[in-house]
N, C-alpha and C positions, 0 to 999 in steps of 0.2 A: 880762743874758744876752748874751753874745757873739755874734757871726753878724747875729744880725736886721735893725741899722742899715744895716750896710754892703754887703749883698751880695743886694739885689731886680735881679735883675739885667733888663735890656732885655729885652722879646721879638725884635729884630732879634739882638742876640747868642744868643739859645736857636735862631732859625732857625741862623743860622751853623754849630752845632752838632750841630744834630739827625737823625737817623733811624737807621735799627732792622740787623744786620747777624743775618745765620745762618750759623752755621760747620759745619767738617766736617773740618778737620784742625788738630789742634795745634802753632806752629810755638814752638817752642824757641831763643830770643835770646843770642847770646853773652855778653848783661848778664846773663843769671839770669833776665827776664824772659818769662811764657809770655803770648801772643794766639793770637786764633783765628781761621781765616779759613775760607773754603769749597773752596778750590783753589787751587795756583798754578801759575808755570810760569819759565822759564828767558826771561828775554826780553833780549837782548844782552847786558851785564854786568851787571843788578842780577835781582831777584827780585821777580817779581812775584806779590803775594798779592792774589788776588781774594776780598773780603768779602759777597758776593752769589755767586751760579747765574751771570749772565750778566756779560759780561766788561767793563762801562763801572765799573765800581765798586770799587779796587783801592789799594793803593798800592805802592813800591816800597823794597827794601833791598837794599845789596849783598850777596853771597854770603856775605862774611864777619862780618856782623851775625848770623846766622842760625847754630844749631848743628845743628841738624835738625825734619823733621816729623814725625807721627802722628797715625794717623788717630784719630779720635774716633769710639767706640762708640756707638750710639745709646742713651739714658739706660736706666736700667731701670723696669719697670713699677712698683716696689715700690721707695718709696724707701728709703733705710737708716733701723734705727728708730731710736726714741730711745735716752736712756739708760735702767739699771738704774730708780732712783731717780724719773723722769719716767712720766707717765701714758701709756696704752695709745697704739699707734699710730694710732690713728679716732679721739683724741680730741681736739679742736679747740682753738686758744688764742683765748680770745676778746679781740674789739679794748679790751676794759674790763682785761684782762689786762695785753695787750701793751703799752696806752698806760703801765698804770703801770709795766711793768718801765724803758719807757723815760724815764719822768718821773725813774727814781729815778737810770737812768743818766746824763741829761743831768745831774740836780743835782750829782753828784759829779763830773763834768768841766765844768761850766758851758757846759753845751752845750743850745742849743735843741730842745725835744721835740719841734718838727715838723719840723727836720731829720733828726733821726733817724729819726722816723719814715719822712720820704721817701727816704731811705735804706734802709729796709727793704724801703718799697714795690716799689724800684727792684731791689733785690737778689733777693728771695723772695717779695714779693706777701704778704709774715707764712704764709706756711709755713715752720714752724721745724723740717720734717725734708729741705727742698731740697737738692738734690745738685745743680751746673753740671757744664755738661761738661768743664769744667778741672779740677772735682772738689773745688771751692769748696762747705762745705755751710751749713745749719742758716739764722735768720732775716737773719744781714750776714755770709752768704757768706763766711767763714774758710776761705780755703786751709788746708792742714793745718799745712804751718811757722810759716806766721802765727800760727795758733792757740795754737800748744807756747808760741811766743815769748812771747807773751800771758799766759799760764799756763790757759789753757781746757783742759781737759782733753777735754771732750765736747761739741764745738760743737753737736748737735743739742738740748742744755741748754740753754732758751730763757735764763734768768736766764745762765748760761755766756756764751752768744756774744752777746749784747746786750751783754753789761760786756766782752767781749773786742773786739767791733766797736766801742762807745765810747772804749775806753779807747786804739784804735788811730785813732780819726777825732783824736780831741784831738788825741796823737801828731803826725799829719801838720799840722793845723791850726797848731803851734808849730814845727812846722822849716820853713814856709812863711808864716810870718810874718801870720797868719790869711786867708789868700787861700782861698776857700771853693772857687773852681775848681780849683784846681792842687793841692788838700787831695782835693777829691771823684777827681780825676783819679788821683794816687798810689794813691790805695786800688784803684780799678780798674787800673792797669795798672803799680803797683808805684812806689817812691819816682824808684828809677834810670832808669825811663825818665823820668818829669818831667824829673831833673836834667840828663838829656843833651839833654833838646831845650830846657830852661829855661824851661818852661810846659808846656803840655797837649801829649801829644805827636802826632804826627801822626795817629794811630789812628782809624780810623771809629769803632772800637766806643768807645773812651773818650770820643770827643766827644758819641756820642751819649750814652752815660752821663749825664756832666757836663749835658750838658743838660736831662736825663732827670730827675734828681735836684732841679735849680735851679728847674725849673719846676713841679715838686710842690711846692717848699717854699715857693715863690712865689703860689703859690694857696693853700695853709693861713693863710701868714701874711696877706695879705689879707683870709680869709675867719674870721681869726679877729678881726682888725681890727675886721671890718663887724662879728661878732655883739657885742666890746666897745661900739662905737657906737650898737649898737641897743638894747642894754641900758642902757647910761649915759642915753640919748633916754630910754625905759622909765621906768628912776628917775623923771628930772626933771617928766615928766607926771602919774607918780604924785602926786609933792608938790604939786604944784600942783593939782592934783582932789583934793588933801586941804587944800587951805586952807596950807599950808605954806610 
């Protein structure tokens, strides 16, 4: 399985990366690229996007990186439902579910289940009818183009956007030579911003992402580790209080 070896990453790098950003306006990048930030403002020649309420937390672009803002609705009460063909909207997917959709999806891209899963975690928390305020929906968060590209017809289709978010993590995983950060990054903030900054790009929210992600996947796999270990211990005691 791909991923696992290579990429436990430091907790000194998930610090580097980490914390939590809340938005309110949508800014629109001349790369094609949408983030989200909470306000900004005109600060001598670049733009300042403030990622927090208070103004220490920000980063800056020139005027002409940026095509314009809007504001973000606040989400609605009721999320959008499922499809025709999916069960009732009150009806919960459970983690025995979701684990196999995504066992089946890792197999077919040789992609680690608990990445995926941390993935999901990260995106939806496994509500497979979430809507973002960029209007990203269902369990890995499929913008809508993203989705068509994909061939998803109906991202709130758990089976759907699990094989569409899979089959889009692989994707970035092989045009980035399997670097898991700058793979997790792409998906959050698109391939073209990676490519212009040549790694993770400056972004509060992606960094936090990336980290966000890394360190989930970094506790499963450890703690899957431990329960192998504890089991193979298990066996060996067996045998041996069996005269074996």
């Amino acid at each position: 399985m791909r991923i696992v070896a290579h990429f436990v990453f430091a907790a000194g790098t998930l610090a580097a990366l980490a914390s939590t950003v809340h938005a309110a306006e949508r800014v629109v990048l001349s790369n094609g690229f949408e983030m989200r930030c909470n306000h900004h403002a005109q600060i001598g020649t670049h733009v300042r996007l403030y990622l927090s309420a208070g103004e220490n937390n920000y980063i800056e672009l020139r005027p002409e990186e940026i095509t314009g803002f809007e504001q973000i609705p606040d989400p609605p009460a009721q999320l959008a439902p499922p499809s025709a063909h999916a069960s009732s909207p009150d009806a919960k997917l459970s983690p025995a579910d979701l684990r196999e959709m995504l066992a089946e999806a890792g197999q077919a891209h040789n992609l680690d289940v608990d990445l995926l899963a941390s993935l999901v975690k990260a995106e939806s928390s496994g509500n497979a009818h979430a809507v973002s305020r960029a209007g990203a929906r269902g369990l890995m968060q499929l913008m809508p183009s993203t989705a068509a590209g994909l061939g998803v017809e109906n991202s709130f289709e758990p089976d759907e956007n699990v094989r569409g978010g899979s089959t889009y993590l692989d994707e970035l995983l092989t045009r980035y030579h399997e670097n898991l950060a700058m793979a997790l990054a792409a998906y959050n903030a698109g391939p073209a911003a990676v490519d212009r900054s040549h790694g993770i790009p400056p972004y509060h929210e992606t960094r936090a992402y990336v980290a966000r992600v890394i360190h989930e996947f970094n506790r499963r796999v450890l703690a899957r580790e431990a329960q192998a270990r504890q089991g193979s211990a298990s066996r060996v005691s067996l045998r041996i209080a069996q005269g074996r």
